[in-house]
MISERO-764243 format. One record per residue: residue number from 1; z, x, y of N, C-alpha, C, CB in turn; residue in one letter. Coordinates in steps of 0.05 Angstrom, whole numbers, plus 5000, padded with zeros to 4 digits. Each point is the difference from the previous one (the first is absolute). Glycine has a CB too. Layout:
<vofis>
+-----+------+------+------+------+------+------+------+------+------+------+------+------+------+
| seq |  nzz |  nxx |  nyy | cazz | caxx | cayy |  czz |  cxx |  cyy | cbzz | cbxx | cbyy | type |
+-----+------+------+------+------+------+------+------+------+------+------+------+------+------+
| NUM |    Z |    X |    Y |    Z |    X |    Y |    Z |    X |    Y |    Z |    X |    Y |    A |
...
+-----+------+------+------+------+------+------+------+------+------+------+------+------+------+
</vofis>
This chain:
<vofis>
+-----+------+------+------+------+------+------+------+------+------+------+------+------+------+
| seq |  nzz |  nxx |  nyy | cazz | caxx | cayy |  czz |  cxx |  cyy | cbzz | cbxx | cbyy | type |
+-----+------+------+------+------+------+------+------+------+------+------+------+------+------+
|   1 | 4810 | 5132 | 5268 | 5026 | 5002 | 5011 | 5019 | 5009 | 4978 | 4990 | 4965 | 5034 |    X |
|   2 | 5034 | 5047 | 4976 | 5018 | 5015 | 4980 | 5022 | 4977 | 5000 | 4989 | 5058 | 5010 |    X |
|   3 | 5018 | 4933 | 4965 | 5035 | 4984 | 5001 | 5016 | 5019 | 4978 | 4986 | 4937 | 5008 |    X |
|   4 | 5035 | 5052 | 4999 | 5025 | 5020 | 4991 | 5014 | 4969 | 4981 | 5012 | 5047 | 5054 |    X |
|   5 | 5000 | 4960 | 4917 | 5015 | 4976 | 4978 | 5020 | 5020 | 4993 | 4960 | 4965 | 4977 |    X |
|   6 | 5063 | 5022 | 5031 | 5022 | 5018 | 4973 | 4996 | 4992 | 4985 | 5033 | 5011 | 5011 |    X |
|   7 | 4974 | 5006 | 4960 | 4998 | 4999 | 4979 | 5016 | 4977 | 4984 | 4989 | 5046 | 5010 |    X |
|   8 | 5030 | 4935 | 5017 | 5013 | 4981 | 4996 | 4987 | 4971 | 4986 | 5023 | 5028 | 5037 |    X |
|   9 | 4951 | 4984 | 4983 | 4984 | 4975 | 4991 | 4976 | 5002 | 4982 | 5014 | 4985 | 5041 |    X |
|  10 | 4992 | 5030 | 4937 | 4974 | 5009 | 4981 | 4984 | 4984 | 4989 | 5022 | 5029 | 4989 |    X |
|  11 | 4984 | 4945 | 5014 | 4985 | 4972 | 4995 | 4982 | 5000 | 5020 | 5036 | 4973 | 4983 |    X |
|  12 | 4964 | 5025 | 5042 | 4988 | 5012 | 5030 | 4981 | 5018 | 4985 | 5042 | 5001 | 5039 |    X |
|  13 | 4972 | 5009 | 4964 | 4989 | 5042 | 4994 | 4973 | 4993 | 4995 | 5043 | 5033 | 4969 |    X |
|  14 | 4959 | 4956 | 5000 | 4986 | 4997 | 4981 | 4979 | 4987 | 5002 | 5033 | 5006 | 4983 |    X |
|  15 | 4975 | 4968 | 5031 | 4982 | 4989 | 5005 | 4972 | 5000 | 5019 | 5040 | 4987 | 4982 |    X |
|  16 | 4971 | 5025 | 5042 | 4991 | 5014 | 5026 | 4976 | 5031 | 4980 | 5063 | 4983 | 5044 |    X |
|  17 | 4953 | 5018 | 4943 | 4977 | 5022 | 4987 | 4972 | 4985 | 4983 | 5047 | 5037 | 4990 |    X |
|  18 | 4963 | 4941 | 4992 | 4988 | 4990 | 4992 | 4973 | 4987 | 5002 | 5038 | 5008 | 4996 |    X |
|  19 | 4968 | 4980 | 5036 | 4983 | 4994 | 5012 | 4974 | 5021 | 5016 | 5040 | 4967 | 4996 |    X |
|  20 | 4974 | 5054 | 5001 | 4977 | 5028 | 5009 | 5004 | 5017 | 5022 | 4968 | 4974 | 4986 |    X |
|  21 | 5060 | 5022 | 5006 | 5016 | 5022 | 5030 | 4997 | 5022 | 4975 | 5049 | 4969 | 5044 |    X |
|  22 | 4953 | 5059 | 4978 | 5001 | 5025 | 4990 | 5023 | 5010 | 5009 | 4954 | 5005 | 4997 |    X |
|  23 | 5056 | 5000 | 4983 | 5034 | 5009 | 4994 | 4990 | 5035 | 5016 | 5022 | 4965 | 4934 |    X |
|  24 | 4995 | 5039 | 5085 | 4980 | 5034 | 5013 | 5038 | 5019 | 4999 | 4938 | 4977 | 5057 |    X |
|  25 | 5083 | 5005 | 4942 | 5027 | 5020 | 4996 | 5020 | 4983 | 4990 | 4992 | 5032 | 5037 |    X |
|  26 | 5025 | 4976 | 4951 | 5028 | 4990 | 4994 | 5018 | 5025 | 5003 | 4984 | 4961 | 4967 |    X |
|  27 | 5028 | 5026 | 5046 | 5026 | 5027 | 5014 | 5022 | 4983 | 5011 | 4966 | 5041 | 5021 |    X |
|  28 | 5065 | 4961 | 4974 | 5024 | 4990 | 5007 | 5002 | 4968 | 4990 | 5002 | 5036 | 5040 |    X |
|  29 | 4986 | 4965 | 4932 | 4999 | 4971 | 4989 | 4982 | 4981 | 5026 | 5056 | 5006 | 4968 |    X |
|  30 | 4933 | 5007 | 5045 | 4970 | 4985 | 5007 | 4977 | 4996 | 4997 | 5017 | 5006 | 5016 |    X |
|  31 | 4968 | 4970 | 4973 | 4972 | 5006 | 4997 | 4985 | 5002 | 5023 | 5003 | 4979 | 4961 |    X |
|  32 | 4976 | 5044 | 5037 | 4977 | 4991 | 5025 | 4973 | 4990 | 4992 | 5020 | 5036 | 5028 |    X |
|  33 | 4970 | 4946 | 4982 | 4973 | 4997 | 4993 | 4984 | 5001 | 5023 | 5011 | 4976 | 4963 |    X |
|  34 | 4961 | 5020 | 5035 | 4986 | 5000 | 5022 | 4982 | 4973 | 4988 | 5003 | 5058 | 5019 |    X |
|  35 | 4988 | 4927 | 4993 | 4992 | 4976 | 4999 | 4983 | 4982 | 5033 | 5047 | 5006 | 4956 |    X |
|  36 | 4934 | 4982 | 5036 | 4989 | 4988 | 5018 | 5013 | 4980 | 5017 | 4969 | 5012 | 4974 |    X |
|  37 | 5048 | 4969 | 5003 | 5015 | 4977 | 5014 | 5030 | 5006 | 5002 | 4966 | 4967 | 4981 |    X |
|  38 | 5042 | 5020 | 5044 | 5020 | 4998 | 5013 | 5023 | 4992 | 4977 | 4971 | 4989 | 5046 |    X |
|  39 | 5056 | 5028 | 4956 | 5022 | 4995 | 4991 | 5007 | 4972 | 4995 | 5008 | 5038 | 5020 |    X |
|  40 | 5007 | 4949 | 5000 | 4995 | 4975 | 5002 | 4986 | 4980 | 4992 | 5012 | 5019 | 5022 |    X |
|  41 | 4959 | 4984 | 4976 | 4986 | 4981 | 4991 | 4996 | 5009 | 4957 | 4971 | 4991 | 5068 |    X |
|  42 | 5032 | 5030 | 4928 | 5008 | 5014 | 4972 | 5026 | 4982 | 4988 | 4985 | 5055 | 5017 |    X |
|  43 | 5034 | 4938 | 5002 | 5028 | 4984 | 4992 | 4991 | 4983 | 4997 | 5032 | 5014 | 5018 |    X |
|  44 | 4969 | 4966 | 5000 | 4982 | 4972 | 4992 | 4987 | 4997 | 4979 | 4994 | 4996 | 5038 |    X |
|  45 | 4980 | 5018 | 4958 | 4982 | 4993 | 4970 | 5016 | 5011 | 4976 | 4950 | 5006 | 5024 |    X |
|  46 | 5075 | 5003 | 4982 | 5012 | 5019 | 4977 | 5024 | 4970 | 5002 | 4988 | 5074 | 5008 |    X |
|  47 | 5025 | 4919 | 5006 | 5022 | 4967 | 4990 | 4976 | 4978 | 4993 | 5049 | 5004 | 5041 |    X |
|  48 | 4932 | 4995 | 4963 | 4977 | 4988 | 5003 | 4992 | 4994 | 4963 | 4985 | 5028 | 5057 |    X |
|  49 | 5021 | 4993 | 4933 | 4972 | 5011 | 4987 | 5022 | 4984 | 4966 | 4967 | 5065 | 5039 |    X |
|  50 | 5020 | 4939 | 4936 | 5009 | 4991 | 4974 | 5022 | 5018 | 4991 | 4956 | 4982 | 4990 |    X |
|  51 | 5048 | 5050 | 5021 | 5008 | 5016 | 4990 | 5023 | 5012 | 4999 | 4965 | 4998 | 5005 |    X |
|  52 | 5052 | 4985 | 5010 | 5027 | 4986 | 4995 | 5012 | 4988 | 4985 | 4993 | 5002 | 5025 |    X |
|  53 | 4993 | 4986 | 4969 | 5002 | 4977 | 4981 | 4993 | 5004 | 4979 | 4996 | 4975 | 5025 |    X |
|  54 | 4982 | 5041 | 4964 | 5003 | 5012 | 4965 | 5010 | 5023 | 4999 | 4964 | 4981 | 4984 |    X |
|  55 | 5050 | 5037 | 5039 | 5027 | 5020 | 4994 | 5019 | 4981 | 4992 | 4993 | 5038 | 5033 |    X |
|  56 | 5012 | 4941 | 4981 | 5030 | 4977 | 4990 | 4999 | 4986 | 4974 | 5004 | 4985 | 5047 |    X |
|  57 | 4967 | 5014 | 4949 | 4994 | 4989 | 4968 | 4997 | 5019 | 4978 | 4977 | 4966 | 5020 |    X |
|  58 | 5021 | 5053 | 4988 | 4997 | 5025 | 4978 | 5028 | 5006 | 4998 | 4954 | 5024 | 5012 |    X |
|  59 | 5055 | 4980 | 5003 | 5038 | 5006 | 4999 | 5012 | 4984 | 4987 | 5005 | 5013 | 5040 |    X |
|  60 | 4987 | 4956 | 4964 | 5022 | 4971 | 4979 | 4982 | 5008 | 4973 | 5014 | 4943 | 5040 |    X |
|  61 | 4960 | 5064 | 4955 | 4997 | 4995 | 4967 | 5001 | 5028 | 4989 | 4967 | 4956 | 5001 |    X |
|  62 | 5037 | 5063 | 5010 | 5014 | 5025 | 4995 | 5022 | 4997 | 4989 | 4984 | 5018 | 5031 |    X |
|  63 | 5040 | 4960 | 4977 | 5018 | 4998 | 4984 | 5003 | 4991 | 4970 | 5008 | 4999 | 5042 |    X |
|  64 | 4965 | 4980 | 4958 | 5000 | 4994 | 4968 | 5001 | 5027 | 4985 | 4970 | 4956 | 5005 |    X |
|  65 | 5014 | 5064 | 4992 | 4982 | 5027 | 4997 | 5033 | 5007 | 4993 | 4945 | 5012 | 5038 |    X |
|  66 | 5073 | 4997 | 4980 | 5019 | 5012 | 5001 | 5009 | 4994 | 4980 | 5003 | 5005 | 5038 |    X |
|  67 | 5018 | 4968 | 4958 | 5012 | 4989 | 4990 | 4998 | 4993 | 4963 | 5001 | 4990 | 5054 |    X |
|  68 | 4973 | 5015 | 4944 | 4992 | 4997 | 4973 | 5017 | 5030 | 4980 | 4944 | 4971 | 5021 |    X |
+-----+------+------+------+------+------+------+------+------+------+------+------+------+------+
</vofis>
């Protein structure tokens, strides 16, 4: 099945690829992929999943890095 991500949600994007969607166009700041599993059930294991949560932790100890 084909789903459509703006580029709004490149965390999405990203992740939805990650898992073994095939990225087949990007056109008007949209990704397309083609993928076996359902949109919907892609969201869920994607709020679901760790990978929220060490983008939010990479971001706070990024600031030590900075700041030095």
């Amino acid at each position: 099945m084909v789903i459509q991500i703006s580029s709004k949600e490149l965390h999405f994007a990203a992740y939805v690829k990650a898992t073994g969607a095939r990225l087949i166009e990007f056109n008007n700041n949209t990704f397309v992929f083609e993928t076996a599993e359902e949109e919907n059930a892609l969201r869920i294991k994607h709020s679901n999943s760790e990978a929220l949560l060490v983008d939010r932790e990479l971001l706070t100890l990024k600031q030590f890095v900075i700041r030095r």
